[in-house]
C-alpha positions as CSV (number, residue, x, y, z in Angstrom):
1,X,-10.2,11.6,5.9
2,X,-7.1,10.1,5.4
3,X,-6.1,6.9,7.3
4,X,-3.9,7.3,10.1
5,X,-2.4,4.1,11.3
6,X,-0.6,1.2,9.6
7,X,-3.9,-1.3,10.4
8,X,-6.2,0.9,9.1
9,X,-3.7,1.0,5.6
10,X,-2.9,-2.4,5.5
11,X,-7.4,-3.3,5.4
12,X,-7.5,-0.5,2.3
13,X,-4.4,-2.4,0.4
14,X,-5.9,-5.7,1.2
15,X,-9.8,-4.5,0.1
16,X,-8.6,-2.5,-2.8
17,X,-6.0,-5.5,-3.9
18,X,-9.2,-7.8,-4.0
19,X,-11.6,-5.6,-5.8
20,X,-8.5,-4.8,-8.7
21,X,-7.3,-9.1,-8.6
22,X,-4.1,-8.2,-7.1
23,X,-2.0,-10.5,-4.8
24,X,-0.7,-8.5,-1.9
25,X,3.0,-9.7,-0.9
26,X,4.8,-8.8,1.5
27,X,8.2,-9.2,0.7
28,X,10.7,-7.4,3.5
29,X,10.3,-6.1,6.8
30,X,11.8,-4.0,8.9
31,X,11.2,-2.2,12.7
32,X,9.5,1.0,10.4
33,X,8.4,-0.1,7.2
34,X,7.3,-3.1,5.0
35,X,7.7,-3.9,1.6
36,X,4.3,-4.4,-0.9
37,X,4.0,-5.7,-3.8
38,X,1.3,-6.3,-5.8
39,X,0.8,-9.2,-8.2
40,X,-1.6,-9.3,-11.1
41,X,-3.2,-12.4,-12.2
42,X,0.1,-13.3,-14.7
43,X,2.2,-13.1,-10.9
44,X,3.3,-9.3,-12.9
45,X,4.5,-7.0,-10.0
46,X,2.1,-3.9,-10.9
47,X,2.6,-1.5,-7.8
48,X,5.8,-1.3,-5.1
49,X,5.3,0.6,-2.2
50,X,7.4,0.9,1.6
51,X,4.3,0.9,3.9
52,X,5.2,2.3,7.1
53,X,4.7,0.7,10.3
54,X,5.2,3.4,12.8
55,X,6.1,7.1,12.4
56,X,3.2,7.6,9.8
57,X,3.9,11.2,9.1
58,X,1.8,13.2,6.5
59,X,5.2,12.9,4.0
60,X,5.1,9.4,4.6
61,X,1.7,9.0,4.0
62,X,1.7,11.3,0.7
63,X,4.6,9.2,-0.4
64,X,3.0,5.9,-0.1
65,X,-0.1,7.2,-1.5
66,X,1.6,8.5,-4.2
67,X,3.5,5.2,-4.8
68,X,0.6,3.5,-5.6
69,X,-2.2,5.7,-7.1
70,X,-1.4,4.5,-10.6
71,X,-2.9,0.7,-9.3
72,X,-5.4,2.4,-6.8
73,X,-6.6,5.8,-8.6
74,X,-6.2,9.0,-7.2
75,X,-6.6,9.8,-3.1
76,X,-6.9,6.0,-3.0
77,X,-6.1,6.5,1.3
78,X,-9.0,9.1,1.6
């Protein structure tokens, strides 16, 4: 099942940024997205993605799933 609200993506960023040593960051914000990125252990950015807030439609989603699958793997919101 694919997660369906900005909380329940933000947890599976956070959990899979600490089981890869990444550093979350999030850089700019506005009313519908956010900016990630993530940080390896030399402060590298390895993954940018604009996480939605609201309006999480299944383009959206595919697109921020797609954004960072090469950090995450593949069906990495699933």
């Amino acid at each position: 099942m694919t997660l369906r609200t900005y909380q329940e993506i933000r947890s599976r960023i956070y959990t899979l940024a600490r089981e890869h040593g990444l550093r979350p960051d999030w850089i700019e914000n506005t009313r519908s997205v956010r900016l990630l990125l993530l940080y390896d252990a030399e402060q590298i950015v390895v993954g940018r993605a604009m996480v939605p807030l609201r309006d999480l439609r299944p383009e959206t989603i595919a697109a921020l799933s797609h954004a960072l699958e090469h950090v995450f793997g593949k069906d990495w919101l699933e």
